[in-house]
Chimera marker file (.cmm) of the C-alpha trace (Angstrom):
<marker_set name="trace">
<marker id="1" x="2.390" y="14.418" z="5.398" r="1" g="1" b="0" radius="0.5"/>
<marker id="2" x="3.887" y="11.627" z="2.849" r="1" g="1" b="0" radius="0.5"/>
<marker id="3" x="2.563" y="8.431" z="1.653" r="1" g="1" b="0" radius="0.5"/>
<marker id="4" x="4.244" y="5.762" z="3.202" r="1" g="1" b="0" radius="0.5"/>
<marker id="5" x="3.890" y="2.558" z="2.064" r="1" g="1" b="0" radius="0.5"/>
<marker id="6" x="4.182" y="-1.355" z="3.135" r="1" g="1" b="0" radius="0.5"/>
<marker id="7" x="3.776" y="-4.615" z="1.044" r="1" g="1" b="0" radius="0.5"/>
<marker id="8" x="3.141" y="-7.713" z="1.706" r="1" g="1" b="0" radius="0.5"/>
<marker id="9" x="4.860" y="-10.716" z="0.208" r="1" g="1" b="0" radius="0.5"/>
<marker id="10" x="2.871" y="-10.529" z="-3.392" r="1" g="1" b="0" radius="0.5"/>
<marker id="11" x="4.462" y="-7.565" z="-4.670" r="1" g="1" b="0" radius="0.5"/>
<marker id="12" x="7.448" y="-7.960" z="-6.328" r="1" g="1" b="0" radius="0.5"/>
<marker id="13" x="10.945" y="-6.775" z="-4.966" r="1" g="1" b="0" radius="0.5"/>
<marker id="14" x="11.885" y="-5.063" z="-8.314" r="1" g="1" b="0" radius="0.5"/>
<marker id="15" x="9.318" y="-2.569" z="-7.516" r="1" g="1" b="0" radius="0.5"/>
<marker id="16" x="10.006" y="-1.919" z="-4.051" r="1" g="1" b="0" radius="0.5"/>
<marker id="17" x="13.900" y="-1.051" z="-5.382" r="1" g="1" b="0" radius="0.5"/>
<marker id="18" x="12.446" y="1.088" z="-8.148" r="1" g="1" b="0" radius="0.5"/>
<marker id="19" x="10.553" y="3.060" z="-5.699" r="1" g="1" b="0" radius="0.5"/>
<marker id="20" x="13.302" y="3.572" z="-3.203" r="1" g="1" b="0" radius="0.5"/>
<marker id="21" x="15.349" y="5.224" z="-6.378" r="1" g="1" b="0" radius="0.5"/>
<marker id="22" x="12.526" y="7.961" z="-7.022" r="1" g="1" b="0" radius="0.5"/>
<marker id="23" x="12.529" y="8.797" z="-3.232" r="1" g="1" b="0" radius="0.5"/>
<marker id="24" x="9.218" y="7.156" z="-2.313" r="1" g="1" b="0" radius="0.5"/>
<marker id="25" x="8.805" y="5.865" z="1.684" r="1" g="1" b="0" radius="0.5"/>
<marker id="26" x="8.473" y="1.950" z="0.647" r="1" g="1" b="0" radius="0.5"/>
<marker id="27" x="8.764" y="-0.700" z="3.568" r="1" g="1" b="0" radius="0.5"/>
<marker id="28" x="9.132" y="-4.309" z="2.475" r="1" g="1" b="0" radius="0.5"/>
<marker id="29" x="7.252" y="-7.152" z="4.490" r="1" g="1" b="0" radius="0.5"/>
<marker id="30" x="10.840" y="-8.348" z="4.817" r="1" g="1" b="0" radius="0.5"/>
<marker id="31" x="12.593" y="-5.101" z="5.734" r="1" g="1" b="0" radius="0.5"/>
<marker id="32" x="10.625" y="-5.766" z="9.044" r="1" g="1" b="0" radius="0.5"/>
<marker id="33" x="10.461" y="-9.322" z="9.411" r="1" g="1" b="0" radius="0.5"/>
<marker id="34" x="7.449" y="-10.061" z="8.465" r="1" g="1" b="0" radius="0.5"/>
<marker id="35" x="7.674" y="-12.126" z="5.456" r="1" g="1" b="0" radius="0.5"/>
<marker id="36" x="5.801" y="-14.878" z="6.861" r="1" g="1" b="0" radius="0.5"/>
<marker id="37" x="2.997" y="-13.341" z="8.522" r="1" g="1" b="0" radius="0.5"/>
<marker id="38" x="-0.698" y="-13.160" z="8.110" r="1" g="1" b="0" radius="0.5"/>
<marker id="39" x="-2.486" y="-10.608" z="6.231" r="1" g="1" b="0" radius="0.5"/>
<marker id="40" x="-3.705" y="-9.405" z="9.556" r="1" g="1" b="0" radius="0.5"/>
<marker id="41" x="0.078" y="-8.955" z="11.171" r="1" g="1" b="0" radius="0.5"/>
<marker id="42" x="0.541" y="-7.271" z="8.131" r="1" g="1" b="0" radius="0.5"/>
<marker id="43" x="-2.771" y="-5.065" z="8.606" r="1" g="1" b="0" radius="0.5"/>
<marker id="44" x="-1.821" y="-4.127" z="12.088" r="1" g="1" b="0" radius="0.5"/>
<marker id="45" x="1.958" y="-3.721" z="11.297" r="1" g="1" b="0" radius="0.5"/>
<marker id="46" x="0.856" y="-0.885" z="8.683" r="1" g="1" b="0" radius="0.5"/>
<marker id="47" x="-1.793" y="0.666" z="10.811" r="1" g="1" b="0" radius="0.5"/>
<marker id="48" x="0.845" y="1.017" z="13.615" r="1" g="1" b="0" radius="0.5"/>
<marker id="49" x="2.927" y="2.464" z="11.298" r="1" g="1" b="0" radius="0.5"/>
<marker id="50" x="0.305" y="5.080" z="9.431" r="1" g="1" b="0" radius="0.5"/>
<marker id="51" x="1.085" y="2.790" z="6.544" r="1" g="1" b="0" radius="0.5"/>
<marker id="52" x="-0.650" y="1.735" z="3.248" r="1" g="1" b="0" radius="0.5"/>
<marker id="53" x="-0.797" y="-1.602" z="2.619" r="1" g="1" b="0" radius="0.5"/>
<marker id="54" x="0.313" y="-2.359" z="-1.223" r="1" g="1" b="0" radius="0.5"/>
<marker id="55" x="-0.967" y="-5.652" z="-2.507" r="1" g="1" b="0" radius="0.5"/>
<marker id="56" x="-2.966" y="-8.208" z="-4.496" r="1" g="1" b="0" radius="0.5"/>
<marker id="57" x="-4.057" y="-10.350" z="-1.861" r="1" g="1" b="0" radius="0.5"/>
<marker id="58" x="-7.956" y="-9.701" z="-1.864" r="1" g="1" b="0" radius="0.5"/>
<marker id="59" x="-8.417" y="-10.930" z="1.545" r="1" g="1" b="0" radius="0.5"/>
<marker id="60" x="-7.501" y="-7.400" z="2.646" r="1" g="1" b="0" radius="0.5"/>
<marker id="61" x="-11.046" y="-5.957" z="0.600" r="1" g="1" b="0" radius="0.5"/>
<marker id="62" x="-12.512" y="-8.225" z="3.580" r="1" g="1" b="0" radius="0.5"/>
<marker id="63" x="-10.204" y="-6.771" z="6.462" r="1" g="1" b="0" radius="0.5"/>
<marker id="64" x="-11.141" y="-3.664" z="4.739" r="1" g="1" b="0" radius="0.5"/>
<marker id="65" x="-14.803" y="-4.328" z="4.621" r="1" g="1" b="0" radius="0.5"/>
<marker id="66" x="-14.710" y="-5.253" z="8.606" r="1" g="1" b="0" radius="0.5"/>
<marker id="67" x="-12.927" y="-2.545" z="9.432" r="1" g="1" b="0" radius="0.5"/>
<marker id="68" x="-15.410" y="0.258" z="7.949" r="1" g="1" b="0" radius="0.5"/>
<marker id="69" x="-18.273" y="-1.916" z="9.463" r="1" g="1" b="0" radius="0.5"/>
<marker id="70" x="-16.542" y="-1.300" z="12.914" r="1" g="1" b="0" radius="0.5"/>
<marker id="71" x="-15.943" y="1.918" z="12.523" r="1" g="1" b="0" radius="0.5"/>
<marker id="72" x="-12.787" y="2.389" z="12.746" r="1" g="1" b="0" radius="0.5"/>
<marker id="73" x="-9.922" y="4.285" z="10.258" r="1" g="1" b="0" radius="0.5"/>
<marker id="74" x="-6.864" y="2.955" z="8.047" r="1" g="1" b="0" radius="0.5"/>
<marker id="75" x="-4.286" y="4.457" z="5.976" r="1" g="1" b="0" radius="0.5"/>
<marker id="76" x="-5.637" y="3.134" z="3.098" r="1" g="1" b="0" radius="0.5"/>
<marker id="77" x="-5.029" y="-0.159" z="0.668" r="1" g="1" b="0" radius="0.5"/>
<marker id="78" x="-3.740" y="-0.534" z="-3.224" r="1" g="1" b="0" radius="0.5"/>
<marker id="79" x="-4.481" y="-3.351" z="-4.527" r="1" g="1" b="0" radius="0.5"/>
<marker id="80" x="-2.209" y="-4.547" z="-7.615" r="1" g="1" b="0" radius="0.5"/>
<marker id="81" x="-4.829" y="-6.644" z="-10.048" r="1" g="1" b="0" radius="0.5"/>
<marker id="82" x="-4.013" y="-9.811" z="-11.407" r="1" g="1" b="0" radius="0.5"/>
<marker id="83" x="-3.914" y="-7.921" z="-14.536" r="1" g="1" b="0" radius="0.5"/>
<marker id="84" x="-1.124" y="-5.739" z="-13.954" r="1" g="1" b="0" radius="0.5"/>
<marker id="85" x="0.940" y="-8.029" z="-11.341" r="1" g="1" b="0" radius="0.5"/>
<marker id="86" x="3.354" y="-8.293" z="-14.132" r="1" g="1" b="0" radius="0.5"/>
<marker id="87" x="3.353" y="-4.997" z="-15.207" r="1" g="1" b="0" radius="0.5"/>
<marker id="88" x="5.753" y="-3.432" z="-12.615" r="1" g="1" b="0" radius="0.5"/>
<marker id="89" x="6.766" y="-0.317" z="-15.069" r="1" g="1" b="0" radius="0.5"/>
<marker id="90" x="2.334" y="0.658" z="-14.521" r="1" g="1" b="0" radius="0.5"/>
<marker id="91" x="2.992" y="-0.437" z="-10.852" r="1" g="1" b="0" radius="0.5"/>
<marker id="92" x="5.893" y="1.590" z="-10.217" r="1" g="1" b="0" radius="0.5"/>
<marker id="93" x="4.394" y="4.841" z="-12.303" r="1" g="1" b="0" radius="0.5"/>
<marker id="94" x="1.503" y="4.764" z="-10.714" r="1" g="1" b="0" radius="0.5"/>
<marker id="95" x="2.785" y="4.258" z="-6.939" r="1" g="1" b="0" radius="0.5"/>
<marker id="96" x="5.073" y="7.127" z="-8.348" r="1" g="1" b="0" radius="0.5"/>
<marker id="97" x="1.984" y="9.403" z="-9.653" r="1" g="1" b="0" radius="0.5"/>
<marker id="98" x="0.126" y="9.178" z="-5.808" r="1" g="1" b="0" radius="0.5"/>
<marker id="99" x="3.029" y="9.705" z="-3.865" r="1" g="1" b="0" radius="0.5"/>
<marker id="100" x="3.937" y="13.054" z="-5.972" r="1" g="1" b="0" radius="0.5"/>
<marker id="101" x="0.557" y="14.005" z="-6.278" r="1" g="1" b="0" radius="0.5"/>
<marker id="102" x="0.295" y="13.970" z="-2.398" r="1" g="1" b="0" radius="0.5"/>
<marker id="103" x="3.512" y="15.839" z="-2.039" r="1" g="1" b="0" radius="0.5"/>
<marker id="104" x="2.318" y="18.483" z="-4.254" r="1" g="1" b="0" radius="0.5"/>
<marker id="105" x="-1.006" y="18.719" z="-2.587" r="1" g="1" b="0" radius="0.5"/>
<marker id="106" x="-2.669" y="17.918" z="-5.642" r="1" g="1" b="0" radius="0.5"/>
<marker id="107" x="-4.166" y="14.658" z="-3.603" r="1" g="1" b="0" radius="0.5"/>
<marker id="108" x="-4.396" y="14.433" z="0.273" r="1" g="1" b="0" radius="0.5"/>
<marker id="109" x="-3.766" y="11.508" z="2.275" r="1" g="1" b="0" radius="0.5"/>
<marker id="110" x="-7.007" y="11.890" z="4.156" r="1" g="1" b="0" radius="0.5"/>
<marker id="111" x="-9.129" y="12.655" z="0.967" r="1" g="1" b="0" radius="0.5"/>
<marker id="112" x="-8.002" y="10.334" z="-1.753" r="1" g="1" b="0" radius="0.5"/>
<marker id="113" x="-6.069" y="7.205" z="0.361" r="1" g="1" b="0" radius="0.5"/>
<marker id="114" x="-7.121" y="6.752" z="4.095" r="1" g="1" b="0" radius="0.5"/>
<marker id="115" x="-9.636" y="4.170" z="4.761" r="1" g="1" b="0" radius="0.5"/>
<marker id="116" x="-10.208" y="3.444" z="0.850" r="1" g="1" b="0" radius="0.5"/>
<marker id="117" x="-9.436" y="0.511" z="-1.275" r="1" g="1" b="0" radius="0.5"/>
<marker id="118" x="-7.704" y="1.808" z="-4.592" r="1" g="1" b="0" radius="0.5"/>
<marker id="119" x="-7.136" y="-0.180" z="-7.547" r="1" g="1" b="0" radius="0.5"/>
<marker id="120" x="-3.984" y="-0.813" z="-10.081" r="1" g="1" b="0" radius="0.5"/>
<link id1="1" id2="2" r="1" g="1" b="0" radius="0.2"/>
<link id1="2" id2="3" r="1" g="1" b="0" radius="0.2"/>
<link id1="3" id2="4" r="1" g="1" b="0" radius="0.2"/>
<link id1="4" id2="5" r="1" g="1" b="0" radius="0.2"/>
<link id1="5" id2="6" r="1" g="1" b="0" radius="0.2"/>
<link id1="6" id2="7" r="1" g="1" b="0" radius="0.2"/>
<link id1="7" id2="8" r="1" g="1" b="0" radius="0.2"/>
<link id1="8" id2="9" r="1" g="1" b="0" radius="0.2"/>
<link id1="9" id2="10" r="1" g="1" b="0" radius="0.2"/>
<link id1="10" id2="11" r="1" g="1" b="0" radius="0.2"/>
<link id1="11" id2="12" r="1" g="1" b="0" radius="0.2"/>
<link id1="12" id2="13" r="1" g="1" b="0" radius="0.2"/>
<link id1="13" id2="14" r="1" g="1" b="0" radius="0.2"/>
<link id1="14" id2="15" r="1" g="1" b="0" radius="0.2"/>
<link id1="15" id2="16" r="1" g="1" b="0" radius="0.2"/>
<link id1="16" id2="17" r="1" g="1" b="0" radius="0.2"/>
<link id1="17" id2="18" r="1" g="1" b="0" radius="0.2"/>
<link id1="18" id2="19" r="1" g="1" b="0" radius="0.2"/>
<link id1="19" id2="20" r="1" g="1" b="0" radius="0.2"/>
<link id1="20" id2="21" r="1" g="1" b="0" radius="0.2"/>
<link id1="21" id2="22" r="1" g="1" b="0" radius="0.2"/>
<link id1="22" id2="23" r="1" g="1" b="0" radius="0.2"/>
<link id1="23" id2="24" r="1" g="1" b="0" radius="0.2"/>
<link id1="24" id2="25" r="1" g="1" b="0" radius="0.2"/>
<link id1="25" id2="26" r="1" g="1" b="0" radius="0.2"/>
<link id1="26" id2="27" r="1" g="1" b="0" radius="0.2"/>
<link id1="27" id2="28" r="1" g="1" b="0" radius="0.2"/>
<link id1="28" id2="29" r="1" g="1" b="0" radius="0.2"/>
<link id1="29" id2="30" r="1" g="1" b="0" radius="0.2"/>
<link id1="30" id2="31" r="1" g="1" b="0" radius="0.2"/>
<link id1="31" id2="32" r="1" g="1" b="0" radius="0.2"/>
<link id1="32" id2="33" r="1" g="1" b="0" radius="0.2"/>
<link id1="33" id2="34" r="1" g="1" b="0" radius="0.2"/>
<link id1="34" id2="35" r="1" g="1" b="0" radius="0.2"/>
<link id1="35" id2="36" r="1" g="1" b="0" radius="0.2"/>
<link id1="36" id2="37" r="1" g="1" b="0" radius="0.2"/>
<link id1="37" id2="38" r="1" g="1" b="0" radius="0.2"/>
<link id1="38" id2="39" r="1" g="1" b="0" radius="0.2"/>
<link id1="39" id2="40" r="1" g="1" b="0" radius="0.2"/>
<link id1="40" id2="41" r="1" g="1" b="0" radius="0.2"/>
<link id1="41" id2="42" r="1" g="1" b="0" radius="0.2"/>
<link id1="42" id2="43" r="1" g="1" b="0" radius="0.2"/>
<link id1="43" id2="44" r="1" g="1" b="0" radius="0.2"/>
<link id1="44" id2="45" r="1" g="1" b="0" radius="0.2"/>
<link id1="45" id2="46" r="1" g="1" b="0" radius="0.2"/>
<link id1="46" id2="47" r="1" g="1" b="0" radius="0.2"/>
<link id1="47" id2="48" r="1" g="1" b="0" radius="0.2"/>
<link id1="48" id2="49" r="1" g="1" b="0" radius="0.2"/>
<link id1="49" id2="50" r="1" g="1" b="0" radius="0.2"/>
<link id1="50" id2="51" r="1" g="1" b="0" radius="0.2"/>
<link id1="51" id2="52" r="1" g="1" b="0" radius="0.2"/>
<link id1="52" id2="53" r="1" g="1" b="0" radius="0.2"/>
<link id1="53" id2="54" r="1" g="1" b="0" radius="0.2"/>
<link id1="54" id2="55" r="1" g="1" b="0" radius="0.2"/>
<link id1="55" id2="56" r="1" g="1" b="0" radius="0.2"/>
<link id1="56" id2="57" r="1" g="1" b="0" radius="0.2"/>
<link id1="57" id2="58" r="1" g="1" b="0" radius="0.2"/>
<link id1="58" id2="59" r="1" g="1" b="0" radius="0.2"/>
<link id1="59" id2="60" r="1" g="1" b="0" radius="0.2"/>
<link id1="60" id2="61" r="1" g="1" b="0" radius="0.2"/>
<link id1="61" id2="62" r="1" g="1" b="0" radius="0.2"/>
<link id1="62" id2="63" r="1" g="1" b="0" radius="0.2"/>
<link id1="63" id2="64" r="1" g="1" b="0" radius="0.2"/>
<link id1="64" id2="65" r="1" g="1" b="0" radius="0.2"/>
<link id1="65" id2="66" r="1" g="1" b="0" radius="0.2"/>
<link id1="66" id2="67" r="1" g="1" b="0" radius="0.2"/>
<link id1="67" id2="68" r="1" g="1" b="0" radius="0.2"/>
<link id1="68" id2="69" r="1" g="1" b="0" radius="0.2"/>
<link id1="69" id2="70" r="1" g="1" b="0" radius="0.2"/>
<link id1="70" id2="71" r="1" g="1" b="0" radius="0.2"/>
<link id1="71" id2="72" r="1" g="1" b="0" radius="0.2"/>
<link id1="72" id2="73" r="1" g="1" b="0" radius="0.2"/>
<link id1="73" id2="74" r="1" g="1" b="0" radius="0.2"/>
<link id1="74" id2="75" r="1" g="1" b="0" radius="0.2"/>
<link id1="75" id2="76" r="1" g="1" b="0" radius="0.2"/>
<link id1="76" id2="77" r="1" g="1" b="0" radius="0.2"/>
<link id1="77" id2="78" r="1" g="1" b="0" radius="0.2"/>
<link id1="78" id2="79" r="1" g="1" b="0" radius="0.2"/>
<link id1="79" id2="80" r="1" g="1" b="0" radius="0.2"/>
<link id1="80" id2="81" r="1" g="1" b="0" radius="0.2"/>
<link id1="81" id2="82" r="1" g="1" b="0" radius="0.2"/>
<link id1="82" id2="83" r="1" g="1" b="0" radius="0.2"/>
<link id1="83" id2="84" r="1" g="1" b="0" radius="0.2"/>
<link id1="84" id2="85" r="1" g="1" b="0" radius="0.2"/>
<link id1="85" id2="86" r="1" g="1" b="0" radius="0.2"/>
<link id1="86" id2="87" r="1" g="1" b="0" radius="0.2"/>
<link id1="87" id2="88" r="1" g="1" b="0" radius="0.2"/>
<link id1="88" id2="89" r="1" g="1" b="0" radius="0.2"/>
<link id1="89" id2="90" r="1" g="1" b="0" radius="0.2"/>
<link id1="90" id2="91" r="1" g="1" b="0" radius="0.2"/>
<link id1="91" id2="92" r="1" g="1" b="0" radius="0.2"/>
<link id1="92" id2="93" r="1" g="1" b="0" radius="0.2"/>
<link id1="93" id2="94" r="1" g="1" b="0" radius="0.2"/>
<link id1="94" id2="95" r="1" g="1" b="0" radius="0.2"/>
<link id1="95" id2="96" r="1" g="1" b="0" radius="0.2"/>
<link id1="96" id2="97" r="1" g="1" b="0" radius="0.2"/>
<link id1="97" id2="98" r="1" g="1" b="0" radius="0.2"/>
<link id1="98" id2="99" r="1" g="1" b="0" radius="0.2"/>
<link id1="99" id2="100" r="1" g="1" b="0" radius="0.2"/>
<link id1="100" id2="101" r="1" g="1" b="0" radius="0.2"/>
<link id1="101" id2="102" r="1" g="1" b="0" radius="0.2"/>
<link id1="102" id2="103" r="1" g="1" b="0" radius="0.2"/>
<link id1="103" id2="104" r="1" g="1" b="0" radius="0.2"/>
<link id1="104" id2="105" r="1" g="1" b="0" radius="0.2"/>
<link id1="105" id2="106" r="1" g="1" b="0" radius="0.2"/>
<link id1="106" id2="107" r="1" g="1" b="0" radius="0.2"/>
<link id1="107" id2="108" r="1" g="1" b="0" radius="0.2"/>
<link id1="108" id2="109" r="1" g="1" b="0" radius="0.2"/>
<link id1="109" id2="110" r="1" g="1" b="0" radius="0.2"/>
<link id1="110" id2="111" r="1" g="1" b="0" radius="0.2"/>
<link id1="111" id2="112" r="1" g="1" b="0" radius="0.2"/>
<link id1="112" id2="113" r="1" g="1" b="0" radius="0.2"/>
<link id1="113" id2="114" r="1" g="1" b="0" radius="0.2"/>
<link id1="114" id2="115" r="1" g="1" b="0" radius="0.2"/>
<link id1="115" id2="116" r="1" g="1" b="0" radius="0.2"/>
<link id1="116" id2="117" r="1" g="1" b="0" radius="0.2"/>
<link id1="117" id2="118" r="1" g="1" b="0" radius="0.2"/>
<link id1="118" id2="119" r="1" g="1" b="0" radius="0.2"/>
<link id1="119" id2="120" r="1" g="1" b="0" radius="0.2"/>
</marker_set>
């Protein structure tokens, strides 16, 4: 399996393009029309999709949080920092980095990205 991944509305366009040239499954918030929902549209569009949710929102640490307390699985959420929001070359190399790493099977989906919060 690949790493497929969704973002919201924080993350910038530019890195969603840059992605698409290296070959990496990106979806858009607007590529589905879903620019104006809520962070939990967007939460339940990915999970329908065996999506990871890209952003810097923190108000999905807390869907995140409620989720694990249910019991119940995601595929996984990268949040962008305020710190490197800006930087989209880190952004974009280290989207990059995962989604090789996972094709390679030097990382698996279910070991190092489902239901985990990881940090840019």
């Amino acid at each position: 399996m690949s790493l497929k991944l969704y973002t919201d509305g924080h993350i910038a366009k530019s890195i969603v393009r840059q992605l698409r040239l290296k070959d990496v499954d990106i979806e858009r918030c607007e590529d589905v029309g879903l620019k104006d929902a809520s962070d939990l549209q967007h939460f339940e569009y990915a999970l329908e999709n065996e999506r990871t949710i890209v952003t810097q929102d923190a108000d999905f640490l807390r869907i995140h949080n409620e989720i694990q307390r249910e019991g119940k699985n995601h595929f996984g959420i990268i949040r962008i920092t305020s710190e490197n929001i800006t930087n989209v070359g880190k952004i974009v190399n280290e989207l990059e980095f995962l989604h090789n790493a996972i094709d390679g099977c030097a990382a698996t989906l279910e070991e190092d990205v489902y239901n985990q919060v990881r940090y840019i």
